[in-house]
C-alpha positions in Angstrom: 1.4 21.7 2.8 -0.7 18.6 2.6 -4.3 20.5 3.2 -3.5 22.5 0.2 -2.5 19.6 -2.1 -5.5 17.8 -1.0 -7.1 20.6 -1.6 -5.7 21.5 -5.0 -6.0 17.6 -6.0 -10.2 17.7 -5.4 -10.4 21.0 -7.0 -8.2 20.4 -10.4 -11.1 18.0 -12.3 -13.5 21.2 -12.0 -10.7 23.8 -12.3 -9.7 22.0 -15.5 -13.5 21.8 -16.8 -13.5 25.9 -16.1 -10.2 26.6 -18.1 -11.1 24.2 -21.2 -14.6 26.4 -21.3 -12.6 29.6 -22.0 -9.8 27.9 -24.0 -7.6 26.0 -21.8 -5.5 28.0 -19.5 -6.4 31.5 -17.0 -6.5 34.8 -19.2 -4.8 36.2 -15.7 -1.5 36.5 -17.3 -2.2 37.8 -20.4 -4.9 40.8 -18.9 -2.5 41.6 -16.3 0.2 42.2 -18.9 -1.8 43.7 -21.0 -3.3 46.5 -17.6 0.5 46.8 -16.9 1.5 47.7 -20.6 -1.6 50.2 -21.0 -0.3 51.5 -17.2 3.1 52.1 -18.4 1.7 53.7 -21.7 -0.5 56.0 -20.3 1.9 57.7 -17.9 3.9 58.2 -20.5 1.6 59.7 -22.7 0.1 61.8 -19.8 3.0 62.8 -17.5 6.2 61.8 -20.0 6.9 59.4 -17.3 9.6 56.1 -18.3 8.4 53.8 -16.1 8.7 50.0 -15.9 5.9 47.7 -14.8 6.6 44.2 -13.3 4.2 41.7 -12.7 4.3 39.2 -9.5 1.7 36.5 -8.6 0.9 34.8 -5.3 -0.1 31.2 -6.7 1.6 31.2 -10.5 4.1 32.2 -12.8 5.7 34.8 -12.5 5.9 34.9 -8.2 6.2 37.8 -6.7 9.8 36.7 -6.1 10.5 36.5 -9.4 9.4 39.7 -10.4 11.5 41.4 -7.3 14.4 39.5 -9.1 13.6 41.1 -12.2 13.4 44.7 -10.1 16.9 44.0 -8.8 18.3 43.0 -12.2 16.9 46.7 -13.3 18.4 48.8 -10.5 15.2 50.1 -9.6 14.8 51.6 -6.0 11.3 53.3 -5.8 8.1 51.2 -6.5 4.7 51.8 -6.6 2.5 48.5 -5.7 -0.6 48.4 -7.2 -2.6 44.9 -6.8 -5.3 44.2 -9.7 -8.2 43.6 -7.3 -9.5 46.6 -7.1 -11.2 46.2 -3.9 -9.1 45.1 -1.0 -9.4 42.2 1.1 -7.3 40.1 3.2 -7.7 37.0 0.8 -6.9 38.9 -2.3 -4.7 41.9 -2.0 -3.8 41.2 1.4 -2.4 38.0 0.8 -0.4 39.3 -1.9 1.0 42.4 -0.2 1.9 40.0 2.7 4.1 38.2 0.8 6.1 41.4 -0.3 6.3 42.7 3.2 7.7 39.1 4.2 10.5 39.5 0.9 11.3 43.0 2.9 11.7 42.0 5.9 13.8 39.1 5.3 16.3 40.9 3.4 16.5 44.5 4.6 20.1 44.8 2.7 18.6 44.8 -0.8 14.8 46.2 0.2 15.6 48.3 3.5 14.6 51.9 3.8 17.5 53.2 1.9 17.9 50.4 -0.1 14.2 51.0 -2.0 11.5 53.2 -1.0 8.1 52.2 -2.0 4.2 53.1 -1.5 1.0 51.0 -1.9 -2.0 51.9 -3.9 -4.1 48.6 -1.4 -7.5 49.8 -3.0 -8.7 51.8 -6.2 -12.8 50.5 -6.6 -13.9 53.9 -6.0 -11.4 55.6 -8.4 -13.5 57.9 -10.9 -11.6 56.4 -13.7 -12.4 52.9 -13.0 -16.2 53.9 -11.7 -16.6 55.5 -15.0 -14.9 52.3 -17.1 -17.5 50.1 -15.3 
């Protein structure tokens, strides 16, 4: 829309300021493939579970449609969404989780009930793990 490339064009002289003072691009990316790879590897290690993580983003590479491309390429048909805020919040998480629910519902014949089954972990801030990791 044009409110959000107005928006984007006013905020990129800062946004690019930020990035260059931590080495010139978001470390989003790399952290959240790194969480999914240390996800995958420890339910493995602790249940002997073969799992596959996928990464999708609402604003960047890789979109959320992208990684449901990759999911479909895969054959998988249960998922387990897990967003990397920990709280929840309808900006955040929210936002995300809409866009997923939207991919559903638009194509029921490749994400309908017994096309793919799936669950949502929407919050985890008060997990012991993480309280303890903080």
């Amino acid at each position: 829309s044009s409110i959000a490339y107005f928006i984007a064009k006013r905020r990129a002289p800062k946004s690019r300021a930020a990035y260059d003072s931590i080495g010139g691009g978001s470390p989003i990316l790399k952290y959240s493939n790194e969480q999914a790879d240390l996800l995958r590897k420890s339910l493995s290690d602790r249940y002997g579970l073969s799992v596959k993580t996928y990464i999708g983003m609402r604003y960047w590479y890789p979109f959320t449609e992208e990684a449901l491309d990759a999911i479909r390429a895969d054959g998988i048909n249960a998922l387990v969404i897990v967003p990397l805020y920990p709280q929840f919040s309808i900006s955040t998480s929210g936002s995300s989780l809409r866009v997923l629910q939207e991919e559903f519902a638009k194509k029921p014949d490749m994400y309908g009930p017994s096309k793919m089954t799936h669950t949502v972990v929407s919050s985890w801030y008060d997990r012991p793990g993480y309280v303890r990791a903080m």
